[in-house]
N, C-alpha and C positions, 0 to 999 in steps of 0.2 A: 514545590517539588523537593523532596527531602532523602535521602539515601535509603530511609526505613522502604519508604513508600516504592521507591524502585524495584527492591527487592523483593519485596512482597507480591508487583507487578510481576517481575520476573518470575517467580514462580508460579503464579496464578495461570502467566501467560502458557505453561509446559503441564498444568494439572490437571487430570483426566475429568474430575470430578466435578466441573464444571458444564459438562454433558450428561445427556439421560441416559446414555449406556455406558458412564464413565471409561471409555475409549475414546473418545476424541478431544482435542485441544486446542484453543487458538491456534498452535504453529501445524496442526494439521493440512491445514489451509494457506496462512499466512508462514513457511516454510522457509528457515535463515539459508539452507544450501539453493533457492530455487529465487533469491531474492525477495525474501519474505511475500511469493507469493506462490503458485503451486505447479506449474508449467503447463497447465489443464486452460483450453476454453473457457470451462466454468467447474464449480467444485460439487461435488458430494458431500450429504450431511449423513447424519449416521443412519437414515434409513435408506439410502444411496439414491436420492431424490436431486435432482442439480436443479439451481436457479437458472436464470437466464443471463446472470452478469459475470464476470470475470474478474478475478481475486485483485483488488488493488494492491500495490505494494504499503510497507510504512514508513517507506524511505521517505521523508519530507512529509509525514503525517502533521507533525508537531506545529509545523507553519501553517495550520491550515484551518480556519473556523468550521466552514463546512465541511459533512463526512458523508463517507458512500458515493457512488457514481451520480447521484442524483439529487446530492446535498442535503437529504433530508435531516440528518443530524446534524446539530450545531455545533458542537465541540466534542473532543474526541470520549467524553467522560457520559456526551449522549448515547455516541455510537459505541461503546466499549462492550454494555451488559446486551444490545438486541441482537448478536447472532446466538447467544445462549438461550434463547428464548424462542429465536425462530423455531418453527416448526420442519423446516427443510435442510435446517442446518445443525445445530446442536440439540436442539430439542428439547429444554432441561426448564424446571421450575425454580424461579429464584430462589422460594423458599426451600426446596429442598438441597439445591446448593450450598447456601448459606448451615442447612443442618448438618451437611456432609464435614463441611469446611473446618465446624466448631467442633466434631469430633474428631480431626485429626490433632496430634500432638503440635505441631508448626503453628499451623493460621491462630489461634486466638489470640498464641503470648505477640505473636506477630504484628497483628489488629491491634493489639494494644499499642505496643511500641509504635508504628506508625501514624494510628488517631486518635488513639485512649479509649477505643471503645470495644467492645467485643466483633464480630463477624458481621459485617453489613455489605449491603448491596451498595450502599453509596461507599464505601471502602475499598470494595473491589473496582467501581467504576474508576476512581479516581486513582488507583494502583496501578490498573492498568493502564491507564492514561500517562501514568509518568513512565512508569517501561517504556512506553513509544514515544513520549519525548526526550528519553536520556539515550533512544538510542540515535549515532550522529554514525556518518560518512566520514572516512579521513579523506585527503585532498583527492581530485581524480588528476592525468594528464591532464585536464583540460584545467582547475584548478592554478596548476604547477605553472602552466604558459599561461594564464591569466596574469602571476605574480614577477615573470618575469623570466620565467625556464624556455628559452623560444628552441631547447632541444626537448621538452616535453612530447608535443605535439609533431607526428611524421607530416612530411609535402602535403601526403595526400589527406590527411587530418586538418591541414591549416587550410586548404582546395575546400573542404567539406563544410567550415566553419565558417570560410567566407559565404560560403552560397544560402550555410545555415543561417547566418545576421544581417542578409543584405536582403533587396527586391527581388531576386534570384527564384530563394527558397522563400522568403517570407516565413519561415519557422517561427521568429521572434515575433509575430504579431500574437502568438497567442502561450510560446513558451519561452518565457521571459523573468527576468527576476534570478536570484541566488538559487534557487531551488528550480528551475527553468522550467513554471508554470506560472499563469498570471491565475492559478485557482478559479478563475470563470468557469461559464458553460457556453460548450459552443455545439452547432449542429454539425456536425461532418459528413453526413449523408451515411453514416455504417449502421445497418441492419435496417434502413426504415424503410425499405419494400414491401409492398401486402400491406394486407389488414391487420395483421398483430405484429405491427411494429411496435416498439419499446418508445412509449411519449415520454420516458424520459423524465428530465427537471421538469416539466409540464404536470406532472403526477403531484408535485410539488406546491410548486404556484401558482395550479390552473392558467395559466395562461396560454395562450394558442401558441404564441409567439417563441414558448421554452419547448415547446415539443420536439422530439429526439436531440433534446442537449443534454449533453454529458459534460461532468468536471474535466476538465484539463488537468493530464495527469501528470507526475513528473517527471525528467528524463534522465533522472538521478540513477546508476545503475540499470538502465533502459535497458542494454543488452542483455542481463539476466534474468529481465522480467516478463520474458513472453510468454505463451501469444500474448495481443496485443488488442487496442479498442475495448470498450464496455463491455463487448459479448465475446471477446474472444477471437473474433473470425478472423483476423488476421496473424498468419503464424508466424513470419520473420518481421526484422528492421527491411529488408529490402521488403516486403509485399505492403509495409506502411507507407515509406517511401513513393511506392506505386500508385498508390492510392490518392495518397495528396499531388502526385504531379498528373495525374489524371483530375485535379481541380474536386476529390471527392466523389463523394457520392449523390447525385441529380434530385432532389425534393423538394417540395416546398420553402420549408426552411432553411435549406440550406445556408450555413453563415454567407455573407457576401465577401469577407475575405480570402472564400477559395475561388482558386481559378487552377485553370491547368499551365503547371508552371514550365512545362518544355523541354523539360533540364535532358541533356542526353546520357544514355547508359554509363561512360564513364561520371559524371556528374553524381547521377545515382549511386554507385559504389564510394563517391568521395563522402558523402553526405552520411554514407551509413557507417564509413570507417569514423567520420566525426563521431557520429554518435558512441560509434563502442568506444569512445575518449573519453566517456561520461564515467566510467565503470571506477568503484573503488572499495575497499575493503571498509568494512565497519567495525566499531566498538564494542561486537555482544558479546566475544569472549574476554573482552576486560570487564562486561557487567557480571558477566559468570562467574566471577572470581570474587566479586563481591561477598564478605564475609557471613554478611545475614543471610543471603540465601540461604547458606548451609544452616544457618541455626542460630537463633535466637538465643534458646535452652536449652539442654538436651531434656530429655529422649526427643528421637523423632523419627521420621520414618525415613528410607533411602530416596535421596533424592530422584523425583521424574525425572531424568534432561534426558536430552539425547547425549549420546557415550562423549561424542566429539566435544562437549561443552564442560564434562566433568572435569573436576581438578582433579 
């Protein structure tokens, strides 16, 4: 990862011309005020068609091998170029991209400076791949009393934590780690009622066994990032909370680590205040200020960003 290549990410990530009706853009979707995700169930591609999954964040992308709710990509530089190519979502021909790109003034001196080579699609994957991993969280509350600030964290924050890392809530059996996801897939019983449930990781590794598992997402900036689950259905922290102290949702597969955990109504509101301890501001408007974005060379054209990001 090299500063060129961020930059270049960075812009890519805000360039309309990456879609077939050069109106839409990664952060269309993926949106810095909404938690780089979109506050929508699920999203609209530019002919207003929605998927069936719900916009993950890219807070804690960077830690993570597999991509998408359902792991299909291996690294983020898999998953970077297939929503521009979706059909339901951006819609857009690499190649035509890639010809858009090389006639703007910016991208080629750009492409150069970053890989030595003119406009390519393994250029763009891996530019935007470093955008997402240069962008980081600064500390949350919960960070601060990890380190030793035990006024960090309010009563009823340190109530919430307890129930979150103990037999309690059992949260840490599956979000765990720095980034408080262990990246697995688990079933949780959400959306797989009926015949067109979503099989999920199953889709994946054929397996029977993966059916209706989803990535374990992070709970990095959690409060910002609702709804919530694979599909959206669940619209607060308290109706997630609900969910899993109802032991999930009743299937086949269901993981065997859920159960119904009991906890009472005030328990629940402890748990959820924990979680908004997760929340913290990021580093995009320090990547914004990054000098290549603006230019390599002159001429060039006025920067896409959104106004709030402009110097």
């Amino acid at each position: 990862m090299t500063q060129a290549k961020v930059e270049l990410g960075f812009r890519l990530w805000f360039e309309p011309r990456l879609s077939g009706n050069q109106r839409m853009t990664c952060a269309t979707c993926h949106h810095h005020t909404t938690g780089f995700s979109n506050a929508e169930p699920t999203a609209a591609g530019i002919h207003g068609q929605r998927g069936n999954r719900n916009v993950p964040t890219l807070y804690a992308a960077a830690g993570s091998t597999a991509q998408f709710w359902d792991g299909r990509a291996a690294s983020l530089e898999d998953q970077a170029l297939q929503p521009i190519e979706n059909p339901i979502e951006m819609d857009a021909r690499l190649s035509d991209v890639i010809r858009k790109l090389a006639q703007h003034p910016y991208y080629p001196q750009k492409f150069q400076q970053a890989f030595g080579t003119g406009v390519t699609a393994d250029g763009m994957a891996k530019a935007l791949a470093s955008f997402e991993r240069a962008l980081r969280l600064k500390p949350s509350s919960y960070d601060r009393f990890l380190t030793g600030d035990e006024d960090a964290l309010t009563a009823q924050q340190r109530r919430g934590l307890a129930i979150f890392s103990s037999a309690r809530g059992r949260c840490v059996a599956c979000h765990s780690g720095p980034d408080l996801t262990d990246r697995d897939f688990h079933n949780t019983g959400v959306g797989q009622a009926g015949p067109q449930a979503d099989p999920g990781r199953q889709a994946v590794t054929h397996r029977e066994q993966d059916r209706g598992a989803f990535k374990t997402p992070t709970l990095r900036n959690v409060a910002r990032t609702g709804p919530y689950m694979h599909d959206g259905s669940l619209p607060t922290l308290e109706a997630v909370v609900a969910h899993y102290n109802r032991g999930g949702g009743p299937n086949p597969n269901l993981d065997p680590r859920l159960a119904p955990l009991g906890l009472t109504p005030e328990e629940a509101e402890d748990l959820v205040a924990f979680l908004r301890a997760l929340s913290a501001a990021d580093n995009l408007k320090e990547l914004a200020g990054l000098p290549g974005i603006r230019n390599p060379r002159r001429p060039q054209e006025p920067l896409a960003l959104p106004a709030d990001l402009l110097p």
